[in-house]
C-alpha positions as CSV (number, residue, x, y, z in Angstrom):
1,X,-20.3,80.3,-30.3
2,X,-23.1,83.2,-30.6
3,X,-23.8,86.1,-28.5
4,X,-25.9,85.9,-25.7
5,X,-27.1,89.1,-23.8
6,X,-26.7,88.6,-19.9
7,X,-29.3,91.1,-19.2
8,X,-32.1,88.9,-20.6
9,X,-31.9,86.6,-17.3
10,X,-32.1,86.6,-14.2
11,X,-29.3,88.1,-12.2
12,X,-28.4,85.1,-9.8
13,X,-29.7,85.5,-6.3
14,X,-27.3,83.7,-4.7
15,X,-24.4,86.0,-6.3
16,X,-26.4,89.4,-4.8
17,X,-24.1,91.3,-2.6
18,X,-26.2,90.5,0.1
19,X,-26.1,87.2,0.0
20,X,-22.6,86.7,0.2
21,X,-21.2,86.9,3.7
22,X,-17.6,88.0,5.0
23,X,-17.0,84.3,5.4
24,X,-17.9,83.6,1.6
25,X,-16.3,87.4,0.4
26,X,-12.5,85.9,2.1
27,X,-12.9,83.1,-0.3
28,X,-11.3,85.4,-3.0
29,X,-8.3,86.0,-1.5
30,X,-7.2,82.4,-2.2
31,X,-8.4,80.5,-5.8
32,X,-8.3,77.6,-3.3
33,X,-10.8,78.2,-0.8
34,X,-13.9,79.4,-3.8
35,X,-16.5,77.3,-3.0
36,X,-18.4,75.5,-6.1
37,X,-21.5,75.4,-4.0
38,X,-21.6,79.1,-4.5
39,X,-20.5,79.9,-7.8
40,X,-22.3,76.6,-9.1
41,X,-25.1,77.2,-7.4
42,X,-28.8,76.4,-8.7
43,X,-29.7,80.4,-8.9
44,X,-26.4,80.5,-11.1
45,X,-27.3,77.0,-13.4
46,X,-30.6,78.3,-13.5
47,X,-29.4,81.5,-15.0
48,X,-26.9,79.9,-17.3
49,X,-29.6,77.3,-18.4
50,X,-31.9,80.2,-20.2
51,X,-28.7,82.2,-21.4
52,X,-26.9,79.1,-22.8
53,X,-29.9,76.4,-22.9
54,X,-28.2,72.8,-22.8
55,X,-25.5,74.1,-25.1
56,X,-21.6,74.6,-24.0
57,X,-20.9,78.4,-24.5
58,X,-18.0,77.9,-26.5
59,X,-18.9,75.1,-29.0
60,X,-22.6,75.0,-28.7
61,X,-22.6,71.4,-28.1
62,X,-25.0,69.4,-26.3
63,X,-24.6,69.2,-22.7
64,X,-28.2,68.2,-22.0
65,X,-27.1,65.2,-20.0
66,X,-25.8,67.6,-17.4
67,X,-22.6,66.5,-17.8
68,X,-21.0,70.2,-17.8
69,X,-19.1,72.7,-15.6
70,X,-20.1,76.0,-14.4
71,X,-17.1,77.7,-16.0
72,X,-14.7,80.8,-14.9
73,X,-14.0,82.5,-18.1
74,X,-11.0,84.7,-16.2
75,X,-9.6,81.1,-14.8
76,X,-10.3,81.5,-10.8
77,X,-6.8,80.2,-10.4
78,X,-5.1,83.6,-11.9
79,X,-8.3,85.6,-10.9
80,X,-9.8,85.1,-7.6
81,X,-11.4,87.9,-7.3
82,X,-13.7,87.2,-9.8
83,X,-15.1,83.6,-8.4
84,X,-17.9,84.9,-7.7
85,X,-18.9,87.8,-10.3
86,X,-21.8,87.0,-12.3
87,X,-20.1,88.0,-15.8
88,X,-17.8,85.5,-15.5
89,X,-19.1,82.7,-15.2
90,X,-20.7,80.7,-18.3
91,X,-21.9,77.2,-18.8
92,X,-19.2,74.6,-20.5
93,X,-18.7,71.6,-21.5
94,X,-16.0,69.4,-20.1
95,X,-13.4,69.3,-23.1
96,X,-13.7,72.9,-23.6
97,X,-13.3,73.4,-20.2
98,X,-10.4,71.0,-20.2
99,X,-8.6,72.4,-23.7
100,X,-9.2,76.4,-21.8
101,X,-6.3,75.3,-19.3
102,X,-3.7,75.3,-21.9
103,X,-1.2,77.9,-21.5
104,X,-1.9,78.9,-25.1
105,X,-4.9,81.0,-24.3
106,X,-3.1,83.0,-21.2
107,X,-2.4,86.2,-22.3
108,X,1.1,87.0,-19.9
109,X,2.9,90.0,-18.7
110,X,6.9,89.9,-18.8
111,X,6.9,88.4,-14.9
112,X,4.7,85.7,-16.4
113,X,1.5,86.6,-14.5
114,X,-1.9,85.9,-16.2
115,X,-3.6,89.0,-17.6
116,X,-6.0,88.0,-20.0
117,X,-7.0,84.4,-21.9
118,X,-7.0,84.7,-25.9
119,X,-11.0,83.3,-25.8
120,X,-14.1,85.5,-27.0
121,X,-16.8,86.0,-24.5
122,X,-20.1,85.8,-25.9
123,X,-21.8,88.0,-23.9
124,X,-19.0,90.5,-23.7
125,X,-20.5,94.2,-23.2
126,X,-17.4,95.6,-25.2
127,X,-17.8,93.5,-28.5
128,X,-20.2,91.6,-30.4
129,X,-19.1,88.3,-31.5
130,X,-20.4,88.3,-34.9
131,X,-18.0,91.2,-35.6
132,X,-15.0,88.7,-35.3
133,X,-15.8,85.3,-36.0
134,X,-18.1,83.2,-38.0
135,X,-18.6,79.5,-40.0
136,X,-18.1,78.6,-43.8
137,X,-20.1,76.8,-45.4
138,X,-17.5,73.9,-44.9
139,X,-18.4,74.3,-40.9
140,X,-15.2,76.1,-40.5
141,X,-14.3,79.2,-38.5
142,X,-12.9,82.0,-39.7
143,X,-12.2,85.6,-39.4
144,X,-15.0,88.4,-39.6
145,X,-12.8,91.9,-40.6
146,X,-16.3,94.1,-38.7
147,X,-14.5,93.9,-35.6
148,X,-11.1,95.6,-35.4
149,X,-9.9,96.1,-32.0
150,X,-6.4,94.4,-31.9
151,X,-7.2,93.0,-27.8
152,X,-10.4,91.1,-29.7
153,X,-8.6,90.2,-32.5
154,X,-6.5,88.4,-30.7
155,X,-8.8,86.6,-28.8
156,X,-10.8,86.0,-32.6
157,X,-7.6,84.3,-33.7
158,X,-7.1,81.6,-31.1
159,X,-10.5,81.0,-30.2
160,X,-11.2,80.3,-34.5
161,X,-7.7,78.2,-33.7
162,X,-9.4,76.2,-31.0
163,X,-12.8,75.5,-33.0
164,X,-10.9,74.5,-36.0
165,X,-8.8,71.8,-34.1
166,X,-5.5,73.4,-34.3
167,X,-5.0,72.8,-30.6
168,X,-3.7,69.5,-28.6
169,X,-6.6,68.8,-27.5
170,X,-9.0,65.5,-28.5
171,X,-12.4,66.9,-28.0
172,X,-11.4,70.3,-29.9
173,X,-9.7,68.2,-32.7
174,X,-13.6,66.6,-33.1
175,X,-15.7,70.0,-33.4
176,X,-15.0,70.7,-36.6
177,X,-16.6,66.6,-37.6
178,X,-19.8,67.2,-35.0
179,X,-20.1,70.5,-36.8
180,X,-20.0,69.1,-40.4
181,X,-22.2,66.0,-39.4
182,X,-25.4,68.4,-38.0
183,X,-25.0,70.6,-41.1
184,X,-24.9,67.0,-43.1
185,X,-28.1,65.8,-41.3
186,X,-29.4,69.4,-41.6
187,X,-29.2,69.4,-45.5
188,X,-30.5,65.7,-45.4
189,X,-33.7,66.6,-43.3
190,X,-33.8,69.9,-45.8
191,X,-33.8,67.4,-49.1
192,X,-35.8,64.9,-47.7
193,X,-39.1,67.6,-46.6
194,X,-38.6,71.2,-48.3
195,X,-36.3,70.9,-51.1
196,X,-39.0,69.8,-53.6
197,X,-41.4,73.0,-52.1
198,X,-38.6,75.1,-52.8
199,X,-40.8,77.0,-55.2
200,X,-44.0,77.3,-53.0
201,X,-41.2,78.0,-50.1
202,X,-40.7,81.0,-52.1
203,X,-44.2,82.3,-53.0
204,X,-45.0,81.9,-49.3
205,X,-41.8,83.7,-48.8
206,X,-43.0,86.9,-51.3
207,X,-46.3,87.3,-49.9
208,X,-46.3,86.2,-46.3
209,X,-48.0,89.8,-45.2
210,X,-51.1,88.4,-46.6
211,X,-50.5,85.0,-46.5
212,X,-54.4,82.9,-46.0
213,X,-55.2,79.5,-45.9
214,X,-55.0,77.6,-49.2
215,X,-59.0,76.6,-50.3
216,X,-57.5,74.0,-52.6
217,X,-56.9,71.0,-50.4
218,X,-53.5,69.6,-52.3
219,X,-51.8,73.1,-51.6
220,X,-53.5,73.3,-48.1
221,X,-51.7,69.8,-47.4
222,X,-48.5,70.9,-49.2
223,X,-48.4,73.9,-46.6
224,X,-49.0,72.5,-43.7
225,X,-45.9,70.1,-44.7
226,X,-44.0,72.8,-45.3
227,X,-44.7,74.8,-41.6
228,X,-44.4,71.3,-40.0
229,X,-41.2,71.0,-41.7
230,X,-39.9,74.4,-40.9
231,X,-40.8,73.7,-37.3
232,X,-38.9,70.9,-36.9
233,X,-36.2,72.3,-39.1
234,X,-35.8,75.1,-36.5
235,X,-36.0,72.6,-33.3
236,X,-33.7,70.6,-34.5
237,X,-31.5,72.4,-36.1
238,X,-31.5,76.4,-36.4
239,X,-32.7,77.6,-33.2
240,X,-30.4,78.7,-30.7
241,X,-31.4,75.8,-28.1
242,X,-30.4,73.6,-31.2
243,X,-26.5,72.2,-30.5
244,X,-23.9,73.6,-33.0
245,X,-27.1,76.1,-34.5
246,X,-24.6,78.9,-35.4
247,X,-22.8,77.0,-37.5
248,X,-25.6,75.1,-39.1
249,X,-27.6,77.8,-40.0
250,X,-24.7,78.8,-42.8
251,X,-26.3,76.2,-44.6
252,X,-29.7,77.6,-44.9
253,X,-29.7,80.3,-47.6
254,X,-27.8,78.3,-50.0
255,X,-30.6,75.3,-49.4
256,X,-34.0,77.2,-49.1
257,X,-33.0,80.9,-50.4
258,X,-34.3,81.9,-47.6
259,X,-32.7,83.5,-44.1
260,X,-32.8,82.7,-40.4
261,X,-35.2,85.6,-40.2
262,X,-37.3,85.0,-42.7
263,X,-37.8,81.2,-41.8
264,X,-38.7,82.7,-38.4
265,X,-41.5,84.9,-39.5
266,X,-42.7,82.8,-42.7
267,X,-43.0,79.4,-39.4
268,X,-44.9,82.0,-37.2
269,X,-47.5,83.3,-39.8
270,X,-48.2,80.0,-41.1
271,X,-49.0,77.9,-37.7
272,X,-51.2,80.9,-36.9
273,X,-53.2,80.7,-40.0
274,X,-52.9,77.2,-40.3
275,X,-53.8,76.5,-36.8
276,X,-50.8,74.4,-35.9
């Protein structure tokens, strides 16, 4: 899970006010008559495409085959009102969307009536994310004590109960394998290409302002396999089209010694210079 900001897309034309007739507006009286060709429709996947890529919003994994549901994070069932809203609506895949319906993550009043689901929303305008949750090095989730309002906290603690496996659900008792098994192949691909540049990783690292091309031609080719590397390091792996990235990325200061950020900007000055 990683925050995504909402206002960095597209708003989805098919959810302006305008679009929406009376016809389409009675829908949310009744949970029953919302109509998937509205909130699931291709302004909307469009939209959720370049918040969420090909990744389910609350495990990050790969949903590139299209096999996923436009989601109602406030189920539509308790919140009709809300089958249409832009903010509520992310991109999921099928188990998660599946394990959501367990009455675990309804928050209820004393009548029993839904008021809330014990979930994080990642692009929540009232809490970051990162403030409440993050991954071990063991591809775990765990607690983040930033983030102390009690509502979120909540939601923290069964969402980190969900990604761990702790619920009776199949897919959610895999994540915490598929998790483990990218980092795995992560730190394979890391030993296998940049592990043995560790030390050049570094110098590059400590003078990247001035970084120029290498006139010896050993370190010139010994660079260019280390930017190739890092691009395919951060396509594969790190970059936040990349499935289960958030989690994967704990492993890559105690690999490289070197940050998210700083692989960012040491990749970007090096293809320029080098030319690839």
């Amino acid at each position: 899970m990683r925050k995504v900001d909402r206002s960095s897309v597209p708003f989805p034309n098919r959810l302006l006010q305008q679009n929406l007739t009376e016809d389409n507006l009675a829908h949310l009286e009744n949970y029953k008559q919302i109509s998937g060709s509205i909130y699931g429709h291709q302004d909307v996947k469009n939209s959720l495409k370049m918040l969420y890529f090909d990744k389910c919003y609350i495990c990050e994994g790969d949903i590139s085959s299209g096999d996923y549901d436009v989601e109602h994070y406030l189920p539509k069932r308790y919140f009709p009102q809300l089958g249409y809203t832009w903010q509520n609506l992310h991109k999921a895949c099928t188990g998660c969307n599946l394990a959501k319906e367990n009455k675990n993550f309804f928050v209820t009043d004393e009548e029993g009536n839904v008021t809330d689901i014990k979930l994080l929303d990642p692009s929540s305008l009232e809490y970051d994310i990162a403030d409440y949750i993050c991954f071990t090095i063991d591809s775990k989730a765990e607690r983040v004590d930033i983030g102390q309002n009690p509502i979120v906290i909540t939601k923290a603690i069964n969402t980190i109960h969900y990604l761990n496996g702790n619920y009776p659900s199949a897919y959610g008792k895999e994540l915490c394998y598929l998790r483990s098994n990218k980092s795995s192949s992560f730190l394979r691909f890391c030993n296998e290409t940049l592990v043995e540049h560790r030390g050049r990783l570094r110098e590059i690292k400590l003078t990247i302002s001035t970084y120029q091309l290498p006139e010896d031609s050993a370190l010139l080719e010994i660079d260019q396999s280390i930017c190739q590397s890092l691009i395919n390091a951060d396509n594969e792996y790190l970059s936040d089209k990349a499935p289960f990235s958030t989690s994967t990325r704990v492993q890559l200061f105690p690999t490289l010694r070197i940050t998210y950020a700083e692989l960012i900007r040491i990749k970007n000055h090096m293809k320029q210079t080098l030319g690839m």
